[in-house]
C-alpha positions as a printed Julia matrix, in Angstrom:
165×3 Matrix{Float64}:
   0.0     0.0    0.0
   1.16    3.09  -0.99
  -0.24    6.1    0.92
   1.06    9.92   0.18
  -1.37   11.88   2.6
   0.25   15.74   3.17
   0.55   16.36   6.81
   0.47   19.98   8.25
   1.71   20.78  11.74
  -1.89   21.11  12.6
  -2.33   17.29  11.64
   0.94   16.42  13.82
  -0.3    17.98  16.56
  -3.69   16.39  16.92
  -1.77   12.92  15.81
   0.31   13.14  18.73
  -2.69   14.11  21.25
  -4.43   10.84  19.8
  -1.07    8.94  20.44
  -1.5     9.86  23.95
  -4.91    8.34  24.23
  -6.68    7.26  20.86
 -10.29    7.93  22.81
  -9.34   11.8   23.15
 -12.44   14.38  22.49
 -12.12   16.52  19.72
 -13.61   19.17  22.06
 -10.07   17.32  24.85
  -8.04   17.98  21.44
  -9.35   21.31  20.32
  -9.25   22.73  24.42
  -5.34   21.44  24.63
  -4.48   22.94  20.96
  -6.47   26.43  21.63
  -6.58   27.41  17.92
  -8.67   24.9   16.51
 -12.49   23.97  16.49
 -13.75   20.94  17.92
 -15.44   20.48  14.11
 -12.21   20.9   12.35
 -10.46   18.87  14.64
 -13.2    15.79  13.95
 -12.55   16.92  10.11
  -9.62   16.12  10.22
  -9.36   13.25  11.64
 -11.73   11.65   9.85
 -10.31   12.82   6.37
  -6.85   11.16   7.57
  -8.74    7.82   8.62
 -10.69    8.13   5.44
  -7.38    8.56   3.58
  -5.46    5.6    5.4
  -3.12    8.07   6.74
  -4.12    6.92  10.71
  -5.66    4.41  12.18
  -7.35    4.14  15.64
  -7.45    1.16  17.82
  -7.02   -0.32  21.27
  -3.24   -1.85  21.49
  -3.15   -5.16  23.53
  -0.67   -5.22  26.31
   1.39   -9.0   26.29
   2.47   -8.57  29.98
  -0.92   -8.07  31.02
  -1.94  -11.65  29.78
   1.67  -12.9   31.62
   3.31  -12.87  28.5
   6.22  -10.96  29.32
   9.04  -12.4   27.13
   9.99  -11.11  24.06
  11.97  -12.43  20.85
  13.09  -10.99  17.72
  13.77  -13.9   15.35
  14.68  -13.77  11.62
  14.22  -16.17   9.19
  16.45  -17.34   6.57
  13.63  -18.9    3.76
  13.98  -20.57   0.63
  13.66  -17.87  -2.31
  10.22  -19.19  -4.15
   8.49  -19.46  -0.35
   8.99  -16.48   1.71
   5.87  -14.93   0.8
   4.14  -17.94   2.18
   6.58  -18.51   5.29
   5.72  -14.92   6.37
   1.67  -15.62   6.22
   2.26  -18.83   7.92
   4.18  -17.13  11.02
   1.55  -14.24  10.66
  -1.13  -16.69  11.62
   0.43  -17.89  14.55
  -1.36  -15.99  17.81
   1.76  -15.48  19.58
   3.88  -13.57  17.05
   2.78  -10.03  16.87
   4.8    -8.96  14.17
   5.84  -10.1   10.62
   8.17   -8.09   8.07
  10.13   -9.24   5.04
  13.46   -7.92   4.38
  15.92   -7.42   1.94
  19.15   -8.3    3.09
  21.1   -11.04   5.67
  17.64  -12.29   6.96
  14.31  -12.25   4.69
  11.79  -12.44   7.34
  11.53  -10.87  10.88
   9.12  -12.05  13.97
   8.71  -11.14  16.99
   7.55  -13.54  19.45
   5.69  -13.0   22.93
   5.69  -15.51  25.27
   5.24  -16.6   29.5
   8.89  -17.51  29.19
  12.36  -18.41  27.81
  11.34  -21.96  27.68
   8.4   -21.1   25.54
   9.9   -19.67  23.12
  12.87  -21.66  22.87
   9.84  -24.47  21.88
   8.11  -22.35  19.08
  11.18  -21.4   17.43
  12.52  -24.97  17.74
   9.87  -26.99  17.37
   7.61  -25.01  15.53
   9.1   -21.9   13.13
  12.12  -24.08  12.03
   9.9   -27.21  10.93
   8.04  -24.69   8.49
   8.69  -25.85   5.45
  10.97  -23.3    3.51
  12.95  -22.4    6.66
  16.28  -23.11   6.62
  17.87  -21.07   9.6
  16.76  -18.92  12.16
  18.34  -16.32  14.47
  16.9   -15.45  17.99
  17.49  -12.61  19.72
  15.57  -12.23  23.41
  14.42   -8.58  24.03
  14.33   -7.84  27.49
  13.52   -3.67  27.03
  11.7    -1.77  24.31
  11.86    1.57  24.96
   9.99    2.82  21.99
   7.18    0.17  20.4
   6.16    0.55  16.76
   2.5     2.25  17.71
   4.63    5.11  19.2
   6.34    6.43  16.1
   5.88    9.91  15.6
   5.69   11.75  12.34
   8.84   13.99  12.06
   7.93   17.8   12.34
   9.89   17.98   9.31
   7.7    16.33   7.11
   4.96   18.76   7.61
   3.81   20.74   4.54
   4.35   24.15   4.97
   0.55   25.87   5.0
   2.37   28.93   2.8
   3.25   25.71   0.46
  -0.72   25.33  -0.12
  -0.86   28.56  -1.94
């Protein structure tokens, strides 16, 4: 999917409020920005949502179901099957993320589980008897400071309202 929505500061701004908490008021939003309406605020929200520039939903906590291990592991595939490798690990509940790359590895995962043990067992028993799989590399992850739903958009790739013109 390729998505080319224009941002303008005013569209960073309310972004990062909704980063904050994703069930903020546009009345919460427009009070906290002090420039804005509440109207243009929902406005533009919903032309960004409508545009596939955001996307607003709840974001599931692992440790709060006790699964407080984490494991980056990339997979070394056979050429013809990666495509179909990285749908396979997609559908498995406990990895909650699935990338192919172009490089050393050509698909990432990252694993959640209750413990070492656990995932030691998927990736053993379970990712590396995929068919197509001929190597993996594990990596446990004991600290994320930043998680993917926190990205920010850089304040530099606002368009310049004086650019609209």
């Amino acid at each position: 999917m390729n998505i080319t929505y224009e941002f303008d500061k005013t569209d960073i701004k309310i972004v990062n409020l909704l980063l904050e908490d994703g069930r903020m008021s546009a009345s919460e939003i427009s009070r906290r920005m002090g420039d804005i309406s509440e109207r243009a605020i929902r406005y533009r929200i919903d032309r960004m949502i409508e545009e596939g520039a955001i996307q607003i939903s709840a974001v599931v906590n692992p440790e709060a179901l006790g699964m407080s291990v984490n494991a980056d592991v990339w997979l070394e595939v056979e050429s013809d099957m990666i495509m179909e490798v990285a749908r396979k690990m997609a559908a498995f509940e406990n990895v909650r993320y699935v990338a192919c790359g172009i490089g050393q590895n050509d698909i990432s995962i990252q694993v959640v589980a209750k413990d070492t043990g656990e995932i030691y067992y998927f990736v053993t028993e379970v990712v590396r008897k995929v068919p197509g799989v001929r190597k993996t590399t594990t990596s446990i992850v004991p600290i994320v400071l930043k998680d993917v739903y926190q990205w920010r958009i850089p304040v530099k790739m606002a368009k310049d309202i004086n650019e609209q013109a």
